[in-house]
C-alpha positions as CSV (number, residue, x, y, z in Angstrom):
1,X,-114.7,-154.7,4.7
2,X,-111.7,-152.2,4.1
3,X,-110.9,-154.3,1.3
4,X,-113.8,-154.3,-0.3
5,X,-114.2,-150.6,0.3
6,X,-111.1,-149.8,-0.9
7,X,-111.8,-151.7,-4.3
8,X,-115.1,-149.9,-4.7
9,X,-113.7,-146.4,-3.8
10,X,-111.2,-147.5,-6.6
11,X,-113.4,-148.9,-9.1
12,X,-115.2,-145.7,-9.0
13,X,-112.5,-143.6,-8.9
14,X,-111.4,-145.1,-12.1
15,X,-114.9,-144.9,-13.8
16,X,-115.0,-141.2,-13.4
17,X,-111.7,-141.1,-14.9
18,X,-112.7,-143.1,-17.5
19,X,-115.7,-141.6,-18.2
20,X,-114.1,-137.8,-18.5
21,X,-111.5,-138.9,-21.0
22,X,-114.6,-140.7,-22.9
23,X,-116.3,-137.8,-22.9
24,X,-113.5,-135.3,-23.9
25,X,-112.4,-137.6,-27.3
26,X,-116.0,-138.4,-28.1
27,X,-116.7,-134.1,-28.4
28,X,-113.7,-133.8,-30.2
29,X,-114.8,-136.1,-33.0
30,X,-118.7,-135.4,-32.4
31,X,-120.1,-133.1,-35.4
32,X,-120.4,-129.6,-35.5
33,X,-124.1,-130.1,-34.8
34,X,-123.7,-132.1,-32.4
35,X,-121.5,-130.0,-30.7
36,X,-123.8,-126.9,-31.0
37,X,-126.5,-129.4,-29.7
38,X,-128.0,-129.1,-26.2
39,X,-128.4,-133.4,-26.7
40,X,-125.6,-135.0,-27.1
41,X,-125.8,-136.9,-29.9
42,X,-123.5,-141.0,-30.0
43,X,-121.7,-140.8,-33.5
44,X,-119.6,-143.8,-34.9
45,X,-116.5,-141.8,-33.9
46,X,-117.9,-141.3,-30.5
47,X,-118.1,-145.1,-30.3
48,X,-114.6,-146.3,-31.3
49,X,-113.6,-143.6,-28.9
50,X,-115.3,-145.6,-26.1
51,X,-114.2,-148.9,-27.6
52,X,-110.6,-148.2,-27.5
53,X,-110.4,-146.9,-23.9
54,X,-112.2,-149.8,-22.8
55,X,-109.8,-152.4,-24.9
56,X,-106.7,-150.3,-23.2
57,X,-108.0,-150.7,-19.7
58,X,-108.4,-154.4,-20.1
59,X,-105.4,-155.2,-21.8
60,X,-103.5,-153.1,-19.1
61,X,-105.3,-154.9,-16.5
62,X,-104.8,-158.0,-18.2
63,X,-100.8,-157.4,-18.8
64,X,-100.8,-156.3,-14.7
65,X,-102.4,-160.0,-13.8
66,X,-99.8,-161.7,-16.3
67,X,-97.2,-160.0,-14.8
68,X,-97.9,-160.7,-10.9
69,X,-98.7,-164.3,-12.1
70,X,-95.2,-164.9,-13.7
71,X,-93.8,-163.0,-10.7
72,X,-95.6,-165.1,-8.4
73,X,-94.3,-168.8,-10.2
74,X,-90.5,-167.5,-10.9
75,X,-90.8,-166.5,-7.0
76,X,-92.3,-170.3,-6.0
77,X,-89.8,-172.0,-8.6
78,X,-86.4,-170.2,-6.5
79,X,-88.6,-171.1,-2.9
80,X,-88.6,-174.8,-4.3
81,X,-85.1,-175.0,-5.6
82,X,-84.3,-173.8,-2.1
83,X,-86.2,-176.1,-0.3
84,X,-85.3,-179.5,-1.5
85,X,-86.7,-182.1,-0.1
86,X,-84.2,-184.7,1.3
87,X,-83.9,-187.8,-1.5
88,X,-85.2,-191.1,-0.2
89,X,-82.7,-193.4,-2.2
90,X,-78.7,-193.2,-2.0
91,X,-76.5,-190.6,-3.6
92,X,-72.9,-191.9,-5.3
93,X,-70.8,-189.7,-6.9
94,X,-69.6,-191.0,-10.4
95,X,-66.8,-190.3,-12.5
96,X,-67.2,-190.7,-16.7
97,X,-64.9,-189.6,-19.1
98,X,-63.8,-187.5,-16.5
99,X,-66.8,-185.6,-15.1
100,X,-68.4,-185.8,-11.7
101,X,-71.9,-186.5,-11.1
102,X,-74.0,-187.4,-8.5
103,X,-76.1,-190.3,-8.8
104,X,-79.4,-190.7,-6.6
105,X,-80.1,-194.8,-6.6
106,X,-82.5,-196.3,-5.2
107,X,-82.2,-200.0,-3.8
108,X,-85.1,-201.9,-2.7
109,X,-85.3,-205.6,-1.6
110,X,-82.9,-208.4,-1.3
111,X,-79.7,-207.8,0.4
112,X,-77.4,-205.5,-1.6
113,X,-74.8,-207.2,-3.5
114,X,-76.9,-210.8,-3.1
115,X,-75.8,-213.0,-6.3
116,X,-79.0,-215.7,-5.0
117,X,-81.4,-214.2,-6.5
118,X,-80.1,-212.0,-9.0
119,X,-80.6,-208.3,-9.6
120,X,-82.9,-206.2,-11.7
121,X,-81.8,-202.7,-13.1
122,X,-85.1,-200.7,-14.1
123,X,-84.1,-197.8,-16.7
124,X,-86.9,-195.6,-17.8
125,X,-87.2,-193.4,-21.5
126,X,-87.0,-190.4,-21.7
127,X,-87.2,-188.1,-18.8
128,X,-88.4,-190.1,-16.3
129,X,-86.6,-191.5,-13.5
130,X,-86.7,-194.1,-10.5
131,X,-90.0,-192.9,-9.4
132,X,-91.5,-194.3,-12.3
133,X,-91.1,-197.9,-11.3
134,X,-92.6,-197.8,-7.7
135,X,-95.3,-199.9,-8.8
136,X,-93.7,-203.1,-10.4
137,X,-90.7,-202.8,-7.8
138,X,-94.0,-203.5,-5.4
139,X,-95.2,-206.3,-7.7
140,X,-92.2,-208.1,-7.4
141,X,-91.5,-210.0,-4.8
142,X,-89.3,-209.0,-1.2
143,X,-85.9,-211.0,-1.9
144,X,-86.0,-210.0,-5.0
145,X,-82.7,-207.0,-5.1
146,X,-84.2,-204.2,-7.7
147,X,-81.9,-200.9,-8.7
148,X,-83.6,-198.2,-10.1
149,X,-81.5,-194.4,-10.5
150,X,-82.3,-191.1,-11.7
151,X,-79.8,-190.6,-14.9
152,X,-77.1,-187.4,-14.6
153,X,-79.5,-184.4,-14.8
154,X,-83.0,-185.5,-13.7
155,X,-84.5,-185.8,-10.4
156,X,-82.0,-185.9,-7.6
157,X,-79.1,-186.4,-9.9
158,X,-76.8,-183.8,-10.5
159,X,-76.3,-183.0,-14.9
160,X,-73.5,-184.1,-16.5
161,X,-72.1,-182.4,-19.5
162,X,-71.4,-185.5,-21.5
163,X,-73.9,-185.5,-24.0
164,X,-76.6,-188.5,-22.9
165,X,-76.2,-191.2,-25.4
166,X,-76.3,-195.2,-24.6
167,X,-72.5,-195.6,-24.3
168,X,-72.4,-192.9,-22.3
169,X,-75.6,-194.1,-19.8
170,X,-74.1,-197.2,-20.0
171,X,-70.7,-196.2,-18.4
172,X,-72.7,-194.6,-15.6
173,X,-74.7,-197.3,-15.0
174,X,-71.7,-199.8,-14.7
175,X,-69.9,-197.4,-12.3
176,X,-73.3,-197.3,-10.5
177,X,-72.8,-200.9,-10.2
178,X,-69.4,-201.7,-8.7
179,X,-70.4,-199.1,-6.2
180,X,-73.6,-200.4,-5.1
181,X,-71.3,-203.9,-5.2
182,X,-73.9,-205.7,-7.4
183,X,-72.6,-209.0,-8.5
184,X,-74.1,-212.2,-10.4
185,X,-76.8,-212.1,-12.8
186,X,-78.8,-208.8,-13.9
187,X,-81.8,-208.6,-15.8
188,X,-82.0,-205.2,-17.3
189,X,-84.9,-203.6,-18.0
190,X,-85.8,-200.6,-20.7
191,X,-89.1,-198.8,-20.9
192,X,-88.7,-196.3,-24.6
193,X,-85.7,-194.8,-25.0
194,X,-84.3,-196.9,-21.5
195,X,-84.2,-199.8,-24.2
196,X,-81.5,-198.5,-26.2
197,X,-79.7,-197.7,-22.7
198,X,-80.2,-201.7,-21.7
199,X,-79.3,-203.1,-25.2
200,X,-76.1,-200.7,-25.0
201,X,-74.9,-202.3,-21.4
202,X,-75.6,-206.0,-22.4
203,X,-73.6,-205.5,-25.0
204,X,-70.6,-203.7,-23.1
205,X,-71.3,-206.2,-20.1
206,X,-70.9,-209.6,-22.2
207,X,-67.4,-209.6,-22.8
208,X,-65.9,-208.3,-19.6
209,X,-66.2,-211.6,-17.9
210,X,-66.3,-209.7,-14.7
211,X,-68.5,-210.8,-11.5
212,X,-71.7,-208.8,-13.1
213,X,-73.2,-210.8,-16.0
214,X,-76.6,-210.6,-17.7
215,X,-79.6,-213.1,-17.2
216,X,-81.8,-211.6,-19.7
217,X,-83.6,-208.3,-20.7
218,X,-87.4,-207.1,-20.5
219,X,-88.1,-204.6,-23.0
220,X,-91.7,-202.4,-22.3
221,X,-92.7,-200.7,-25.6
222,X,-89.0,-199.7,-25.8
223,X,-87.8,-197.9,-29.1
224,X,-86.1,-199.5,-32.2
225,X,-83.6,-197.4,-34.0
226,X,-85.8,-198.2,-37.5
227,X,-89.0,-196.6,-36.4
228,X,-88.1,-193.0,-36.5
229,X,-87.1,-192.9,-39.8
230,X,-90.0,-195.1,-41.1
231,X,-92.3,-192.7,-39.4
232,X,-90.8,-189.8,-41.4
233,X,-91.3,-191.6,-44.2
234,X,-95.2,-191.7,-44.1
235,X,-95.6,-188.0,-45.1
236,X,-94.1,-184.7,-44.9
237,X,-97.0,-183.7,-42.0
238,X,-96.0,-186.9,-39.8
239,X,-92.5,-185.5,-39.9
240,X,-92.8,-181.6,-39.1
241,X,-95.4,-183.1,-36.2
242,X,-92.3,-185.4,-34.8
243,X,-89.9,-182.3,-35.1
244,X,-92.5,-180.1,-33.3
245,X,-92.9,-182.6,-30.5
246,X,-89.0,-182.7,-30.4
247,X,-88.9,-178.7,-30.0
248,X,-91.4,-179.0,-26.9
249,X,-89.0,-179.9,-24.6
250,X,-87.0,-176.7,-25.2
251,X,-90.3,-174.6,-24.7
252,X,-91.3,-176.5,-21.3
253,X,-88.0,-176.0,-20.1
254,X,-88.7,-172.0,-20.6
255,X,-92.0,-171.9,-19.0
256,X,-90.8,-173.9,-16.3
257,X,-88.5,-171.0,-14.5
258,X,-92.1,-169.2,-14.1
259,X,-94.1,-171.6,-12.7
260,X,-96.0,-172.5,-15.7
261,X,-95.1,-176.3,-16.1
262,X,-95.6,-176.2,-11.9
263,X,-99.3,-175.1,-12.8
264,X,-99.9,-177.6,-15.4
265,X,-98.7,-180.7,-13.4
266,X,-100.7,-178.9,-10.2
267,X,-104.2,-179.2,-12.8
268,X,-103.1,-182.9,-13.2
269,X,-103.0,-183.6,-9.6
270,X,-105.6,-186.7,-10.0
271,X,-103.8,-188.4,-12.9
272,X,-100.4,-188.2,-11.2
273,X,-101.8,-189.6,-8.3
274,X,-103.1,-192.5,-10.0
275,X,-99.6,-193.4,-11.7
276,X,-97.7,-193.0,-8.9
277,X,-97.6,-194.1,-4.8
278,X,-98.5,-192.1,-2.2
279,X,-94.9,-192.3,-0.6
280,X,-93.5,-191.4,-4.6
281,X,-95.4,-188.7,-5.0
282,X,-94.2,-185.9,-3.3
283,X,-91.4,-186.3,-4.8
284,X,-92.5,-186.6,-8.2
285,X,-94.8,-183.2,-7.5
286,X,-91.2,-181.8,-6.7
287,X,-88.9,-182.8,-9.4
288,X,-91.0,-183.0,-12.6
289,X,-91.9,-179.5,-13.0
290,X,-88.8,-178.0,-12.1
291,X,-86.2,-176.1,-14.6
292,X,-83.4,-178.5,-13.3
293,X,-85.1,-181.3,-14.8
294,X,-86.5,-180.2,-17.9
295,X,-83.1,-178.9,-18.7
296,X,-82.2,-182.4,-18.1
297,X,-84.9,-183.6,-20.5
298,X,-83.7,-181.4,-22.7
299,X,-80.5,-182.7,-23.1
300,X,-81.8,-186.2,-23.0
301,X,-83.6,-185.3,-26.0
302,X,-80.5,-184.2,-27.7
303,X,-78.9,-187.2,-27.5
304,X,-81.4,-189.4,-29.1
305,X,-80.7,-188.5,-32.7
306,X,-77.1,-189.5,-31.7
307,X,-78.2,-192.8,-30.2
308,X,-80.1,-193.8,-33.4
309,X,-77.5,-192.8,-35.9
310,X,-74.9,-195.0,-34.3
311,X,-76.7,-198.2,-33.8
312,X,-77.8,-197.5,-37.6
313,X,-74.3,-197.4,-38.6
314,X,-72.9,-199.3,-36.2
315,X,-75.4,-202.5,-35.0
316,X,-74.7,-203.8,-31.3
317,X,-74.0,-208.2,-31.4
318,X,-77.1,-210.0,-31.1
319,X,-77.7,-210.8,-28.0
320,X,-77.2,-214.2,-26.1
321,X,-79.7,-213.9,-23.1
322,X,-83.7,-214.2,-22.8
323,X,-85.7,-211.1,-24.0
324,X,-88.9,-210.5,-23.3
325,X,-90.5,-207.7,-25.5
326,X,-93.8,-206.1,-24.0
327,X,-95.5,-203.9,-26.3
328,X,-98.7,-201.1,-26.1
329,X,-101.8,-202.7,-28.0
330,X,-104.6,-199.7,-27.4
331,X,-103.2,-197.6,-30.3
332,X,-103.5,-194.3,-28.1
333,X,-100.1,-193.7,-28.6
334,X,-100.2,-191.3,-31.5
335,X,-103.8,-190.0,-30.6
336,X,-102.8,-186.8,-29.9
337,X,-100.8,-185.8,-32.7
338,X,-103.8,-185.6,-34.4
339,X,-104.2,-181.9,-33.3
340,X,-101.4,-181.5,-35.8
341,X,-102.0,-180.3,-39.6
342,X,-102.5,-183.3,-41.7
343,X,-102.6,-186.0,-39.4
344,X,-105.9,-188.5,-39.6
345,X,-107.1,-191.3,-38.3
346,X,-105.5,-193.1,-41.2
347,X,-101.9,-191.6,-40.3
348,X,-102.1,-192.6,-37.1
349,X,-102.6,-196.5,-37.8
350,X,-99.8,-196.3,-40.1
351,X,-97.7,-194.7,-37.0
352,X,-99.0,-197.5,-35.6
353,X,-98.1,-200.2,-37.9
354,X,-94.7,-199.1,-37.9
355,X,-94.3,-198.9,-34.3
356,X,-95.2,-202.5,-34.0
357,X,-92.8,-203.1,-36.9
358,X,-90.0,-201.4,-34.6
359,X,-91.6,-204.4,-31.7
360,X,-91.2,-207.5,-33.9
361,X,-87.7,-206.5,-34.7
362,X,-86.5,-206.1,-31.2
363,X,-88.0,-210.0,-30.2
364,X,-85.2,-210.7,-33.0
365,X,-82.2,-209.8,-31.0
366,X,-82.6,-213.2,-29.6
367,X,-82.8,-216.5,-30.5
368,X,-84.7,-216.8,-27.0
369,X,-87.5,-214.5,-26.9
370,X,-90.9,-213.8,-26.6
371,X,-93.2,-211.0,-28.1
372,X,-96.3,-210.4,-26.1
373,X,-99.0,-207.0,-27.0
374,X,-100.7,-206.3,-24.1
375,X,-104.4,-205.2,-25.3
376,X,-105.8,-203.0,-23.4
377,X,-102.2,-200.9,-22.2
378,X,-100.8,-197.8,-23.4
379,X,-97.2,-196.8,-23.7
380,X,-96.5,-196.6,-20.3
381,X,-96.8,-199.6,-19.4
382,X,-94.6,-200.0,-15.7
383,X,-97.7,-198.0,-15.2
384,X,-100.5,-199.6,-16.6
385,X,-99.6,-203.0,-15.8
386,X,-96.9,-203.3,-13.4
387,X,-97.7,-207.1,-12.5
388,X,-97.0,-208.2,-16.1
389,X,-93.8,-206.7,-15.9
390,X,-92.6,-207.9,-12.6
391,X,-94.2,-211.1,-13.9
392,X,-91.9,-211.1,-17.4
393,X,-88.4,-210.1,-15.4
394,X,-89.4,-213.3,-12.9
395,X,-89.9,-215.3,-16.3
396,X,-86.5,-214.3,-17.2
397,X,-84.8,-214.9,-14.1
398,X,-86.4,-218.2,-13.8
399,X,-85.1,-218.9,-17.7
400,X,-81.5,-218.1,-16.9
401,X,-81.6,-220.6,-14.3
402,X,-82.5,-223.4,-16.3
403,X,-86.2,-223.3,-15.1
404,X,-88.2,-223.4,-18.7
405,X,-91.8,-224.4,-16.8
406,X,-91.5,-221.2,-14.8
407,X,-89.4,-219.2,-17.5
408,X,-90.4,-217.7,-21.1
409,X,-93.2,-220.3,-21.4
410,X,-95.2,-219.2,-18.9
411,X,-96.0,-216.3,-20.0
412,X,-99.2,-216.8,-22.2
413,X,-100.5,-215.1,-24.7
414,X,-103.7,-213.6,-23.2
415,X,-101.8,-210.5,-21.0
């Protein structure tokens, strides 16, 4: 009730103020009729009086609420970032090129360092981080040994200045490794950019002759180095949309230290909840939003350029090993660049077309491989269908045993 009164006694207060100062610039511009007039007469002037007091009293009120809401997420952002919740995987340090990081891994199933059954290394694109593979780690099956980290910079990892390209990932991952004591075969596995991470440390694996060797690779919608430029090439409005998406990053990382990003990912509290596990996802609600990890994003993002320009100029051996290429066939993928200037339906099959372009051309890296398009998945597809995956790296284990019946072959063409 005080409140209440309190806001009344000061909505009226205001009123009267309001009204006075009306009143005052509305006689000063009034005629001199009017002025001489016992009825006051409204004028034209007398109106855009009135309008502009009431415009300044809602854009003041309106900068007041903008202000206390910024206020209010920077102040939530520092209370998070000081209450971290303990991380549910392990935490190595790491030493590349000489810099220190810590590395949060998490190890699930089989018995650390088991050479049996083999091991699978789950790398994720851009951004995202062990979390994102709760669901095909649960699809595969218990004595199956699965390592899954969050790269230098996102999640629980601490950043690393070294900028984030594949030979750098790759080092990190190897150290990563020999400290987790993972021996015999790995099958590595690369969702988008993750791919260029995996390709990068079969190739810097093969030739050490060490007690880690490779069994095979998985690759889910994972990037080729020929797409980006062949999307450019479409038209000039494809490209400033690509470059635009690029620059996002930078901006999410600035409204992220006031809560804004925090807000967003709040209003998407169903669809999160549907990609990831209940134990995941208080984590997830964490991490992802916070400046820390964008800034880690950010960088990521930087690297990519770098990335693609070197296996341009510089091709990585084929490879030796099984691949299994697992590719988005819904053609949502580039649906919402159609908010951008010039791009149509039309532009977007052509994106299309030369994404799958990118797929064919990874299934080449092999002389063993398969190419299946799942129909009815997007791009995130350890998401949308984590039993094909588990079901492809168990087809690839299987093939580096010798087992062709349970191996590439038995993965059909109907998933």
């Amino acid at each position: 009730m005080l409140r209440r009164h309190l806001l009344a006694s000061s909505t009226a207060i205001s009123s009267r103020s309001f009204s006075k100062k009306a009143a005052r610039r509305a006689a000063a511009v009034a005629t001199p009729a009017a002025a001489n007039s016992s009825e006051f007469k409204v004028t034209p002037a007398a109106v855009a009086a009135e309008a502009k007091e009431v415009f300044k009293m809602m854009f003041g009120t309106f900068t007041i609420l903008l202000g206390s809401g910024l206020g209010i997420g920077y102040a939530v952002e520092n209370y998070k970032r000081m209450h971290p919740p303990t991380p549910p995987g392990q935490l190595l340090e790491i030493t590349v090129n000489g810099q220190r990081s810590v590395v949060h891994a998490q190890v699930r199933g089989g018995r650390q360092g088991t050479t049996s059954k083999g091991t699978v290394l789950l790398d994720g694109s851009l951004g995202e981080t062990s979390f994102d593979w709760d669901k095909v780690i649960a699809a595969l099956p218990e004595d199956t040994a699965v390592v899954a980290i969050d790269r230098p910079g996102l999640a629980f990892s601490t950043p690393s200045p070294l900028p984030r390209t594949s030979e750098t990932i790759s080092k990190e991952y190897q150290q990563v490794l020999s400290q987790l004591n993972v021996t015999g075969p790995l099958v590595l596995v690369g969702h988008g950019t993750g791919g260029y991470h995996m390709r990068q440390l079969a190739a810097d694996l093969a030739p050490t002759g060490g007690n880690v060797t490779v069994a095979g690779l998985v690759l889910l919608d994972a990037m080729h180095e020929s797409v980006t430029p062949a999307l450019d090439r479409i038209s000039p409005h494809v490209h400033e949309a690509l470059a635009s998406r690029r620059q996002n990053a930078a901006t999410l990382l600035k409204m992220s230290h006031v809560g804004v990003v925090r807000l967003v990912h709040t209003v998407q509290a169903k669809r999160n909840a549907e990609r990831f596990s209940a134990t995941s996802l208080p984590y997830v609600d964490y991490f992802t939003p916070s400046p820390p990890h964008r800034r880690g994003i950010v960088h990521e993002n930087e690297g990519v350029d770098v990335i693609e320009t070197n296996l341009t100029t510089s091709p990585l051996p084929r490879l030796s090993v099984p691949v299994v290429v697992l590719s988005h066939g819904n053609h949502t993928m580039f649906m919402s660049m159609k908010m951008e200037p010039g791009i149509t339906n039309d532009v977007v099959e052509q994106m299309e077309t030369q994404w799958a372009a990118g797929q064919a051309a990874l299934a080449e890296l092999s002389a063993t491989s398969v190419h299946r398009i799942l129909r009815d998945a997007g791009h995130d597809i350890a998401h949308d269908k984590p039993d094909v995956v588990a079901k492809a790296i168990l087809a690839v284990l299987h093939e580096s045993r010798g087992d062709a019946d349970a191996g590439l072959r038995s993965l059909d063409d109907t998933v």
